[in-house]
VMD Tcl script that draws the C-alpha trace (Angstrom):
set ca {
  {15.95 -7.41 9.56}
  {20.21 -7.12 9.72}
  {21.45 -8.66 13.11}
  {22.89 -5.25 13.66}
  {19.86 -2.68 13.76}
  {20.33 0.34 11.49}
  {18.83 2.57 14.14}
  {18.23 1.72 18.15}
  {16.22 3.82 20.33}
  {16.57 3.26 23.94}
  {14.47 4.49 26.80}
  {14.07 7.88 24.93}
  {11.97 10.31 26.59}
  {10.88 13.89 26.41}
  {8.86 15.91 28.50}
  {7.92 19.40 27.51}
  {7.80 22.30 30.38}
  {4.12 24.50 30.50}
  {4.55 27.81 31.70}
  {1.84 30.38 32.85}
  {1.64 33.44 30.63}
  {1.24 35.96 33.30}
  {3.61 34.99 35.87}
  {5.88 32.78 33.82}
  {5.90 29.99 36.61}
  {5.61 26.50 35.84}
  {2.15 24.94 36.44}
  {2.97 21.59 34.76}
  {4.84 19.05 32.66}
  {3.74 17.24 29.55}
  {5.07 13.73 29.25}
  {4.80 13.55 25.00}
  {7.36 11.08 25.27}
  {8.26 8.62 27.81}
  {10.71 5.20 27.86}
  {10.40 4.85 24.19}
  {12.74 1.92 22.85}
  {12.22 0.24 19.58}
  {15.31 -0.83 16.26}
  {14.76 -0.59 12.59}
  {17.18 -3.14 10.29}
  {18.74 -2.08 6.77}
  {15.63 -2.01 4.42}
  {12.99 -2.41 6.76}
  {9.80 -0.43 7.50}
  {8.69 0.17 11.14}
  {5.12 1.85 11.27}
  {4.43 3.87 14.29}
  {0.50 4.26 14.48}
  {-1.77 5.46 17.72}
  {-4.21 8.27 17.97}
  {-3.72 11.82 17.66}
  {-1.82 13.56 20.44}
  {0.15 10.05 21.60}
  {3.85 11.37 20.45}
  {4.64 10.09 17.25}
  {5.67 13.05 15.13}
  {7.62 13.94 18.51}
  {9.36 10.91 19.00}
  {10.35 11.33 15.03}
  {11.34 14.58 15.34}
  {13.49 13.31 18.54}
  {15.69 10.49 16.20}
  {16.63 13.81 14.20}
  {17.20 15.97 16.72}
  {15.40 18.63 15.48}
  {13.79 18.67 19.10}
  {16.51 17.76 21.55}
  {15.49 14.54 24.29}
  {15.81 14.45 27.85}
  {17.57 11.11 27.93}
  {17.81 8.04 26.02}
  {19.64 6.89 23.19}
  {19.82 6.68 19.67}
  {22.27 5.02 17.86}
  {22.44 5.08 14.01}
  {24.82 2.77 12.63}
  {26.53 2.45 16.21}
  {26.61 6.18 16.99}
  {24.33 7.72 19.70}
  {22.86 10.73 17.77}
  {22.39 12.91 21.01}
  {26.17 12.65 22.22}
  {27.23 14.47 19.20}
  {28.17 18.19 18.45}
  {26.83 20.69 15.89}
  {29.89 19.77 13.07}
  {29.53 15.59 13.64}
  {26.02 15.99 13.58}
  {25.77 17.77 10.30}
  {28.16 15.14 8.37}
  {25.22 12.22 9.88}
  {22.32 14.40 8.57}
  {22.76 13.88 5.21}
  {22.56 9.83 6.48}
  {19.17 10.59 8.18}
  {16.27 12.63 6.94}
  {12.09 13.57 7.45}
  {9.26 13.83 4.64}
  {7.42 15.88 6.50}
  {2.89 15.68 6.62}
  {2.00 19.52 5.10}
  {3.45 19.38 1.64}
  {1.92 23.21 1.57}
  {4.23 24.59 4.83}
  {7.19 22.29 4.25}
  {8.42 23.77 1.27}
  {9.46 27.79 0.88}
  {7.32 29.16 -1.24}
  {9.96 31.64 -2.37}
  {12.34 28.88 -3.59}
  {12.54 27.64 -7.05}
  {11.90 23.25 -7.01}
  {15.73 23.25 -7.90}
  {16.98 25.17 -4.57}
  {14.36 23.37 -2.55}
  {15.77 20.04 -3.90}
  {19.77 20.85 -4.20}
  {19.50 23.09 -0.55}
  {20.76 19.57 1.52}
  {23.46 18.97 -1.22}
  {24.45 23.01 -0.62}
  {24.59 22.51 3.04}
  {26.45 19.50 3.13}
  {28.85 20.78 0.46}
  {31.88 18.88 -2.02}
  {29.29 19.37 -5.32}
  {29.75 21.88 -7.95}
  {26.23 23.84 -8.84}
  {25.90 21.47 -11.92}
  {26.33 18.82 -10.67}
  {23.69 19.34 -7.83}
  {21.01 20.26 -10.96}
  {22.06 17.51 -12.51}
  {21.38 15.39 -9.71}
  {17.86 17.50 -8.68}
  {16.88 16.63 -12.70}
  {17.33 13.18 -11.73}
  {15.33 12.94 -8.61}
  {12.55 14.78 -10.16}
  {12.74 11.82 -12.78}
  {12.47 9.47 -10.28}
  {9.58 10.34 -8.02}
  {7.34 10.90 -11.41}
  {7.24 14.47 -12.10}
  {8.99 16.33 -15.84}
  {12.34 17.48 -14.66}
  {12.03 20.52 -17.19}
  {9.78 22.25 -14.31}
  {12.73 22.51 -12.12}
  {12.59 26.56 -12.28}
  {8.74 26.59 -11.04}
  {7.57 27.10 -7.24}
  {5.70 25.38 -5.32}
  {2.11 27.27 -5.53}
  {2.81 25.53 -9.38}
  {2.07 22.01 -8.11}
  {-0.45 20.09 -6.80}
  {-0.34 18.34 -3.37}
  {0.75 15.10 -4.38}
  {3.73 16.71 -6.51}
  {4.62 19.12 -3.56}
  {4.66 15.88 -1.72}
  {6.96 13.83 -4.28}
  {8.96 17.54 -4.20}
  {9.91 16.90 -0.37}
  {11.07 13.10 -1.56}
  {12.98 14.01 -3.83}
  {14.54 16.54 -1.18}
  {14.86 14.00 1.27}
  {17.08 11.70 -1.39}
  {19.25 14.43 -1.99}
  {22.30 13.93 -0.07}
  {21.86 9.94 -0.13}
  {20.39 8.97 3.02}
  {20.58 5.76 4.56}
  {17.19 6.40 6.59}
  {14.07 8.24 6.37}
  {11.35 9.59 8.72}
  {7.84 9.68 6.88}
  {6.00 11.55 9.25}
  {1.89 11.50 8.13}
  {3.74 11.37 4.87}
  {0.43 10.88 2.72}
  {-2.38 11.76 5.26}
  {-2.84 15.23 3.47}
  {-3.50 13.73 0.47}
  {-6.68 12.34 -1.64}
  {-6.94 8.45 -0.94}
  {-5.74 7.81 -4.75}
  {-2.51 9.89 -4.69}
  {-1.94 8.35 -1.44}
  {-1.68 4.93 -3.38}
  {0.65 6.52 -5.79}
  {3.02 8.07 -3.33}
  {3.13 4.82 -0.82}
  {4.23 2.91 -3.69}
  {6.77 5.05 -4.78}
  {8.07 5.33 -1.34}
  {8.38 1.29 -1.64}
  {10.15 1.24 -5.01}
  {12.65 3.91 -3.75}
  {13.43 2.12 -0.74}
  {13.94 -1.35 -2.86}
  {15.71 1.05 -5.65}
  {18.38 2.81 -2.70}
  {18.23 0.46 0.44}
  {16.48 2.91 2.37}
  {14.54 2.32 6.29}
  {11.72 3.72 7.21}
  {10.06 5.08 10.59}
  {6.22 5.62 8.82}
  {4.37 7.75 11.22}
  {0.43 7.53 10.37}
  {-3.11 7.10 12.15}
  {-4.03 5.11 8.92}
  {-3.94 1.37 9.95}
  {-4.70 -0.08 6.38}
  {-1.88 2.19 4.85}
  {0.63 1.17 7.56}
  {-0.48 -2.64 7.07}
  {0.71 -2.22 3.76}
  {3.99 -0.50 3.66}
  {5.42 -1.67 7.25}
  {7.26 -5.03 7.89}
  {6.72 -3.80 11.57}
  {4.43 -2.13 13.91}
  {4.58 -0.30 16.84}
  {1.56 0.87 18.76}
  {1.75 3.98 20.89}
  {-0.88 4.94 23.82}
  {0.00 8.13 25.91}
  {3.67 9.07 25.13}
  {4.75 5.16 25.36}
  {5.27 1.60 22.82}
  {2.23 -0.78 24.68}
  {3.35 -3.42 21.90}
  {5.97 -3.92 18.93}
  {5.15 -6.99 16.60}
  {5.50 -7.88 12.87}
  {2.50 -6.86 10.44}
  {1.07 -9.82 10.25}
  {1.56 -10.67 13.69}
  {0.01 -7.79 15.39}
  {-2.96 -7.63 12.95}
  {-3.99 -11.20 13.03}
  {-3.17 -11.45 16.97}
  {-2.80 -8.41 19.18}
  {-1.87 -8.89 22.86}
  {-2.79 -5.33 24.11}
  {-6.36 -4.19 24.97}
  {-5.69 -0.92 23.13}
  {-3.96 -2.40 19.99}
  {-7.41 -4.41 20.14}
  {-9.61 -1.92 20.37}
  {-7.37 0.24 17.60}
  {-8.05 -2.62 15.07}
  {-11.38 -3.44 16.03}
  {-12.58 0.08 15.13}
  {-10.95 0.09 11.62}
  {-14.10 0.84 9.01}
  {-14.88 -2.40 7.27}
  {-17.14 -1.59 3.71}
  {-19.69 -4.37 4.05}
  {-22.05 -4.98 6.56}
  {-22.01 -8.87 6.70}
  {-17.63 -8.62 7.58}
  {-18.42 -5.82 10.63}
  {-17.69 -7.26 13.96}
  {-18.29 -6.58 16.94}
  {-16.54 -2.81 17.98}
  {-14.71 -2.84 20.94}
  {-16.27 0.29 23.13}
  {-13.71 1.60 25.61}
  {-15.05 2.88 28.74}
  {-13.68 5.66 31.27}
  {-12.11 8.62 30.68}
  {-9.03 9.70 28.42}
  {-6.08 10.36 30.66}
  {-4.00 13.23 30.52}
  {-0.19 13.71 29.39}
  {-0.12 16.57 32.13}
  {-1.37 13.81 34.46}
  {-1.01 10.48 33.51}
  {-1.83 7.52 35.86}
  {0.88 5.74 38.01}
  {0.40 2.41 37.12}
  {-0.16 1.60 33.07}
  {-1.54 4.59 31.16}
  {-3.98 2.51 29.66}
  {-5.39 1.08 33.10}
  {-8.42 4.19 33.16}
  {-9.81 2.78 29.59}
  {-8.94 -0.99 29.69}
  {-11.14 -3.52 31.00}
  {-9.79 -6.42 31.67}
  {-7.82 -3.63 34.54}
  {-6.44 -4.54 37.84}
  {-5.45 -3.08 40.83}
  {-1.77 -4.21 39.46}
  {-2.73 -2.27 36.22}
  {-2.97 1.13 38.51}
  {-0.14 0.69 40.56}
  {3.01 -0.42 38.15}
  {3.61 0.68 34.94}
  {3.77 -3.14 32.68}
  {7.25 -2.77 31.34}
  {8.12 -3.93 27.15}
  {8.50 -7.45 27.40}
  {9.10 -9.99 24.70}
  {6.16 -12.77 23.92}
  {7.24 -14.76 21.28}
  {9.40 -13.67 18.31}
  {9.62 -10.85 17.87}
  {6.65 -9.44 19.16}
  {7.11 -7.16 22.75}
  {3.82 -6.38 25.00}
  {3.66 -3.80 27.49}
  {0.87 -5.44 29.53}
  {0.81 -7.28 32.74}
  {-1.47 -10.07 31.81}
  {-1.01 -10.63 28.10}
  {-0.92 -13.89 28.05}
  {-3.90 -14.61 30.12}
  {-5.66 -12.05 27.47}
  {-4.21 -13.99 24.39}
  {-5.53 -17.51 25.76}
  {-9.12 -15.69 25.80}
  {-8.98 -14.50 22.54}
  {-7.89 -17.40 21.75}
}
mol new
graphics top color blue
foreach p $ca { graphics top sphere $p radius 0.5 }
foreach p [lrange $ca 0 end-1] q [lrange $ca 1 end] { graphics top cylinder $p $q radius 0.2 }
display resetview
């Protein structure tokens, strides 16, 4: 990774209002995102993995803006992204875009592949009509499908080639970096292959970072330089691939690994069996959100939340006692 991070995300939170129906008074607050901090250098891949619900399609949709934060920061190329207006904003876009999960629902199904493809070059403007088709052609060329279907719509393709249909859109206007949100978890296990390593040669091919959303551990072992574990709305660790799958500090990062599916019998290990109950966004506990669940818990755990602290290089903890924990794996 650069010395100066392409992207830095600092304390970025966002907390989502629920209403009642009937009366239209608040009767809570979701915390989906909470003190979320984290960089990505030029050319590198930072996976973002945790289980369902834990804000990581949120916090991506966050770095875009396409769901304004609460507070925080995020700078991209030394701008913050959330102190800018509607016109500065829209000459970064074409710097920053999403492949988003549902290949089906993410593209219009009334649009031809060439104005789904040329629609950011359209936006942004400066390009005459051919030479956005000319440059939709050559996407289409690069992400594997025949260029000569660029008049078809979508219901045409299958779901890997709607999928390499939103790449392609995504390269349009040249972007520097690129949210893959569940970018191949819609998708049979050996198109998912395909499209994961054409998301690698495109990145080598144009220099492009990555924030790879996915609940798939193997998949994010194998694209990510880096990754960052999320419990609850917040990072509990941040560590390089290797790193963090050879030698987690956190009990849930642990327990994550430990219950990855392993094909032969004679390799399973022990699985790590959480206790207690799952804690609520609405209502999560005051100390470490993880405290309910973990067992190596202490009456520190419930009271302060552990803040992101480095162990090592490169690799940041959120855990009071991580390096008692690490001497007993040990």
């Amino acid at each position: 990774m650069s010395k100066t991070p392409l992207l830095s995300v600092r304390d970025l939170s966002k907390h989502f209002t629920i209403r009642s129906p009937f009366r239209g008074t608040t009767v809570g607050t979701v915390q989906a995102v909470n003190r979320v901090s984290f960089d990505i250098g030029e050319g590198e891949t930072l996976g973002l993995v945790g289980e369902s619900g834990c804000g990581k399609s949120t916090t991506g949709r966050l770095l875009l803006r396409l769901i304004e934060p609460d507070r925080g920061e995020v700078l991209f190329q030394g701008r913050d992204l959330l102190k800018l207006d509607a016109r500065e904003l829209k000459a970064v876009r074409k710097s920053i875009q999403i492949v988003f999960q549902d290949p089906f629902s993410s593209l219009n199904p009334r649009m031809t592949v060439e104005d789904i493809v040329t629609e950011p070059l359209y936006v942004q403007g400066g390009m005459t009509r051919r030479d956005m088709r000319d440059r939709a052609r050559m996407l289409l060329d690069r992400v594997g499908l025949n260029a000569a279907h660029i008049t078809r719509y979508p219901h045409e393709f299958s779901g890997g080639q709607r999928q390499r249909i939103g790449i392609a859109r995504a390269l349009a206007a040249d972007p520097r970096f690129i949210v893959c949100d569940e970018a191949v978890s819609a998708l049979d296990v050996s198109v998912q292959a395909q499209v994961i390593n054409l998301l690698q040669d495109l990145q080598e091919e144009f220099n492009l970072s990555y924030l790879f959303i996915a609940h798939d551990l193997s998949v994010v072992r194998h694209i990510s330089d880096r990754v960052a574990v999320m419990y609850l709305g917040e990072v509990v660790e941040i560590a390089g691939k290797d790193a963090l799958y050879a030698s987690p500090r956190h009990p849930y990062t642990q327990a994550l690994l430990a219950a990855i599916p392993v094909a032969h019998p004679r390799l399973r290990g022990k699985r790590a069996r959480l206790g207690g109950e799952v804690s609520s966004a609405l209502n999560p506990p005051p100390g470490c959100r993880f405290s309910q669940r973990c067992p190596f818990a202490r009456d520190v755990c419930r009271k302060e939340p552990p803040a992101l602290r480095g162990l090592g290089e490169r690799h940041q903890v959120a855990c009071h006692f991580a390096e008692e924990l690490q001497a007993v794996a040990a």
